[in-house]
N, C-alpha and C positions, 0 to 999 in steps of 0.2 A: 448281538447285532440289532433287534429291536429295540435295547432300551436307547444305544444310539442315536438308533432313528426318529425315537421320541424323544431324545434329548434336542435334534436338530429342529423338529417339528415346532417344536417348545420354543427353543430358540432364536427362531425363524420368525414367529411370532410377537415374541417381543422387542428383538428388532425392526420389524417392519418388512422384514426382505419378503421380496415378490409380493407386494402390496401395491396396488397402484398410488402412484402419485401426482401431486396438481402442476409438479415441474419439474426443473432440474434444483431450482435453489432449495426444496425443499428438502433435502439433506447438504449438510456440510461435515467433510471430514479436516480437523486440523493435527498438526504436530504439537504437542506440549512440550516445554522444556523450565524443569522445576530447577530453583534455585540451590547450590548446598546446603548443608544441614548440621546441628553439630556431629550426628555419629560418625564413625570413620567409614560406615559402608553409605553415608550419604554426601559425604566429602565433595565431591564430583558432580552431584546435580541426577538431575532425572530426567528420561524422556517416556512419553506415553501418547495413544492416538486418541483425540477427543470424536465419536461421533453425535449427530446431533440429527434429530428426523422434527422438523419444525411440525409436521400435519400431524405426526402420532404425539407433539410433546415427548419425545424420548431425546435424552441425554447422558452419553454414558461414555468411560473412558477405558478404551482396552490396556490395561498393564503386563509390561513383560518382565515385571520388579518383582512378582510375589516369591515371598518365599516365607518361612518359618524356624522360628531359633528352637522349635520343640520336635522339629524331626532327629530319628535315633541316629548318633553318633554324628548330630551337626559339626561339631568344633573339628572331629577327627577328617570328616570328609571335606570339608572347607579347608583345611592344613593341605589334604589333598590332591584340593582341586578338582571336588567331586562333589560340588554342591548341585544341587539339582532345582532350577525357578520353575514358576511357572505362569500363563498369561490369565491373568485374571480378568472380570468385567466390573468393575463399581461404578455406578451413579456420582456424578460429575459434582455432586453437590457434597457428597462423600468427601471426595477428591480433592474439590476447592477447601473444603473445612480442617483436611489434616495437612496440608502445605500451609497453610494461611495461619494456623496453631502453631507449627514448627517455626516461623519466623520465616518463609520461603518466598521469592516470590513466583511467579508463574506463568512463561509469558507462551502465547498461541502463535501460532503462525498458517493463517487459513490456506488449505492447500487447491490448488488451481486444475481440480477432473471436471473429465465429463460423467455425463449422467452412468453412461458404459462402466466408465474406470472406479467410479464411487461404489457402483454395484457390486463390479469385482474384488472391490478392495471389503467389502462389507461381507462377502463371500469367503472370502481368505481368510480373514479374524474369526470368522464364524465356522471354520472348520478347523484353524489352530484351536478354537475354544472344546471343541472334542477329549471327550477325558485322556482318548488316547494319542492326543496329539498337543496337548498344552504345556505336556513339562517336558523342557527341555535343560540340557547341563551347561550350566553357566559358564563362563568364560571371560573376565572383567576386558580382556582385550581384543580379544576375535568373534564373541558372541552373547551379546548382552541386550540390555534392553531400548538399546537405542540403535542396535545394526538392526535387530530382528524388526523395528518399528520401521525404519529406512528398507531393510530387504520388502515389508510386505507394499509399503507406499511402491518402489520401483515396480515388481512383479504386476501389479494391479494395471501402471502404467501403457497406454498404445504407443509407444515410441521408447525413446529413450532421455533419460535425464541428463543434461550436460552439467555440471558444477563449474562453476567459475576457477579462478586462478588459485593453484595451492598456495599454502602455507609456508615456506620452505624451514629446514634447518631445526626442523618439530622432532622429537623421540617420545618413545613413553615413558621417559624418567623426565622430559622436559615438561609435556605436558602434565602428566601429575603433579609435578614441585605449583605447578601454576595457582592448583588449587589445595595445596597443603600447607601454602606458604604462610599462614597463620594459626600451621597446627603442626610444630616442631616436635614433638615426641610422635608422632603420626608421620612426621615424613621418614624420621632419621629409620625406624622398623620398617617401613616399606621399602628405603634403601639398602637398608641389610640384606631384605631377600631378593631383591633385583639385579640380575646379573649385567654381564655384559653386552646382551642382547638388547636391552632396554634402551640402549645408550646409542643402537643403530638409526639414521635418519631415516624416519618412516614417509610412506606414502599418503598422499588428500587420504585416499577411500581408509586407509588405518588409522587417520587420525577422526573417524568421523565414529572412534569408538568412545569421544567422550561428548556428554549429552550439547554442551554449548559451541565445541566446534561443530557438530550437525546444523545446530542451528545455522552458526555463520553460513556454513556453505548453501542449506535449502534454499535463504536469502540472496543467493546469488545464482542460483540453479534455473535454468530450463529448460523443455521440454522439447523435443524436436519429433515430430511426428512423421510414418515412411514419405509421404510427402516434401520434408524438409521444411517445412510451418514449425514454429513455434511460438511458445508464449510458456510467461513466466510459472514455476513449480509453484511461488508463493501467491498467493493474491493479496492479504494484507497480515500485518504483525501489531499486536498488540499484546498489553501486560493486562492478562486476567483474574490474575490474584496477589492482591498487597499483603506478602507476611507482615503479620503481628510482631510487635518488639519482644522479643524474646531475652530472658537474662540467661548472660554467659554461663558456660559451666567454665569454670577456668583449669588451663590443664597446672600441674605441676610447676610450683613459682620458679625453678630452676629450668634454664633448659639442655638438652641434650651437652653441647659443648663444653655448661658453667660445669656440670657435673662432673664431664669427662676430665677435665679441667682440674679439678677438685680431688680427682678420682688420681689421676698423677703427680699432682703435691703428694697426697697420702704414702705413695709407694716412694716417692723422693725420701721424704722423712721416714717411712719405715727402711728403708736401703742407710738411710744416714745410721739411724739408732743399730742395723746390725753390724754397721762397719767399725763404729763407736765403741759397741762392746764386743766385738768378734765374735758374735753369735747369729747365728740363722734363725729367723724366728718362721722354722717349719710348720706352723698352725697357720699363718698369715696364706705361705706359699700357698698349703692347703686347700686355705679360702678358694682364691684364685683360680688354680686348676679345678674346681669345683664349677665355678661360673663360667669361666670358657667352656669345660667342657658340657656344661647343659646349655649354653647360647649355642655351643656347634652343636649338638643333635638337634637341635631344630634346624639350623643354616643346613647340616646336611640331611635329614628327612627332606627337605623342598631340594635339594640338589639331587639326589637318587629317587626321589622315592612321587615327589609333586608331579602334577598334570600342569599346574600353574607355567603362564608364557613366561619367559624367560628366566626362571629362577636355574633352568639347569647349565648356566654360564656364568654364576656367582665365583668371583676370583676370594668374596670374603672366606671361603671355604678353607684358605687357605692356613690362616691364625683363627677365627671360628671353627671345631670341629671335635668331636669324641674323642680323640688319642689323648689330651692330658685328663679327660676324665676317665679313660683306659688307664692310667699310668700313678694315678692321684694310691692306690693302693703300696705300688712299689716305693713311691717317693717317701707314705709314711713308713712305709718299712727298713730304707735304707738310713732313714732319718733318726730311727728307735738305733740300728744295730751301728751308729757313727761310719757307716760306709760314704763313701766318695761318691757324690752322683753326678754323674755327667749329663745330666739329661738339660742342666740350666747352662753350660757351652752351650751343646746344640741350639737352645731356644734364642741365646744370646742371636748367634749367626743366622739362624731363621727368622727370627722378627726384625734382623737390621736387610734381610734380602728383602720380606715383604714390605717394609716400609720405602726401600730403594724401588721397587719393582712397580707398587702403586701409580705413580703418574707414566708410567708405562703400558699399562696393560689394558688400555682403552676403555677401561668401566671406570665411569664416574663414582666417587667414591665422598661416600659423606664424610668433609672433613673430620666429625666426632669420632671417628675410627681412630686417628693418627697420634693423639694421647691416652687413649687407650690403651691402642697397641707400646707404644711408649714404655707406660706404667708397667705392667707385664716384662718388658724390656730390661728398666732400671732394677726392677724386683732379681732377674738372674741375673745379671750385670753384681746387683750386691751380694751375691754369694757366693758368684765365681772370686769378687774380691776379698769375699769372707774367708772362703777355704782358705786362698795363697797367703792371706794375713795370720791365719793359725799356720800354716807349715813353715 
């Protein structure tokens, strides 16, 4: 309990809090909203609270993005959706230098308190900043670092925030695509694990879980006091950090589709050459059930097993999943002993439901699925015709 207390002491002090001051301007708190980036966990953009104490010369940006690729078993609890951030405090000049390197840019939007509401909002950060209250479990759609920056601005608030007019017609597979859309191998995998949840029209306050719609709506937000007075959330917006030109990484010269694409000629022509010779080329099938079945143990670890928002409404679960890498054993076995395997009927009849069933089933579905599933198709398509050609 003491070192707490001397952590707040501490802290307290180099904020400025309960210091007198020469006015009300001489703190300002604003919203940051940083530009994407090329990683896939910066795709989206950033949001973070800039404060600034003009009399003490302090400057500093509370972030609710920290986090670390070296904590134990990140990749397994991140699969889980059990990563854990936390709000950190850096120097604004920090801050300006690693957006402005990344190629980002940066833009503020000074927010419109009183002296009361600054205080409290500089009270709230500064007790989230508590060891034992700064890490919190991430949540890319209900709890991230742009509600948590939004929750602590409102809470701080005497009144209440009104936002302007929504958005209509928004989802979280709409808005992601917005910003994925010139990172095709990045959309088509987060499509995969996205169910049909994704694809429901969301609410203003859910869509304000990505860093630049908050922005939109702050800019149109006001503040309504129990009086019924108000005045604007925003007071002015500017762009406070020009990213640097940065060189592309470029992903993969093919994209998802050319592949898929590619990926279906192959099983065409391998389906021609076993009808050709009347033989089953059982190491190809192999293959095959091989890669579905480790694409499905991951589509179903996030459908049974993820914290992750909507993955457990995935329909790709359906042709994504464990049963032919369950079964990839008996296939080579029936295959060694010249046994009859039925198991490429079934798959014929089950991949031409899933393919019928797809624009039915309300989940938005990345067209690169539907030659895929295809290929897979033509491949038992050409053995059921293999067998009847030998009997």
């Amino acid at each position: 309990m003491w070192k707490n207390k001397l952590l707040v002491c501490m802290l307290s002090l180099l904020l400025g809090w309960n210091l007198p001051a020469t006015g009300q301007d001489s703190i300002r708190f604003s919203l940051l909203t940083c530009a994407p980036g090329p990683e896939i966990y910066a795709l989206f953009g950033h949001t973070a609270i800039r404060y600034e104490n003009f009399d003490r010369k302090i400057d500093l940006v509370f972030n609710y993005g920290m986090f670390s690729f070296n904590t134990p078993n990140f990749i397994m609890r991140f699969v889980k959706g059990e990563t854990d951030y936390q709000l950190g405090i850096v120097p604004f000049r920090y801050f300006e230098a690693e957006y402005a390197l990344r190629g980002s840019d940066v833009y503020q939007q000074e927010l419109n308190l009183t002296q009361t509401e600054k205080e409290d909002l500089l009270h709230r950060l500064e007790r989230n900043y508590l060891p034992e209250n700064r890490t919190y479990r991430y949540n890319y759609f209900y709890d991230n670092c742009t509600t948590r920056a939004r929750d602590r601005i409102e809470q701080s608030i005497a009144g209440q925030v009104v936002y302007g007019d929504s958005l209509n017609g928004r989802t979280y597979r709409s808005v992601v695509h917005e910003f994925t859309s010139g990172a095709e191998w990045s959309e088509f995998g987060i499509d995969l694990c996205l169910g049909k949840e994704a694809d429901e029209e969301i609410t203003q306050r859910q869509q304000m879980f990505s860093p630049f719609y908050m922005k939109h709506y702050a800019s149109q937000a006001r503040i309504v006091d129990a009086e019924g007075k108000t005045r604007p959330l925003v007071l002015a917006e500017t762009k406070i950090v020009q990213g640097e030109p940065v060189e592309e990484v470029p992903e993969f010269p093919l994209s998802p589709m050319a592949c898929a694409s590619l990926f279906l000629l192959l099983c065409v022509l391998m389906a021609w050459g076993q009808w050709k010779t009347a033989k089953a080329y059982w190491g190809w099938t192999a293959f095959l059930l091989l890669s579905q079945g480790v694409a499905g143990c991951i589509i179903a670890f996030l459908f049974f097993f993820s914290i992750h928002p909507t993955v457990g409404s995935n329909w790709m679960l359906m042709w994504l999943n464990p049963l032919p890498l369950c079964y990839l054993p008996v296939l080579v076995y029936r295959e060694i002993k010249g046994k009859k395997d039925y198991y490429h009927w079934v798959n014929l009849v089950y991949l031409t439901l899933f393919i019928a069933i797809v624009p039915l089933c309300g989940q938005k579905i990345n067209l690169t699925v539907l030659p895929l599933a295809l290929g897979l198709l033509v491949n038992s398509a050409a053995y059921v015709l293999v067998w009847k050609k030998k009997q």
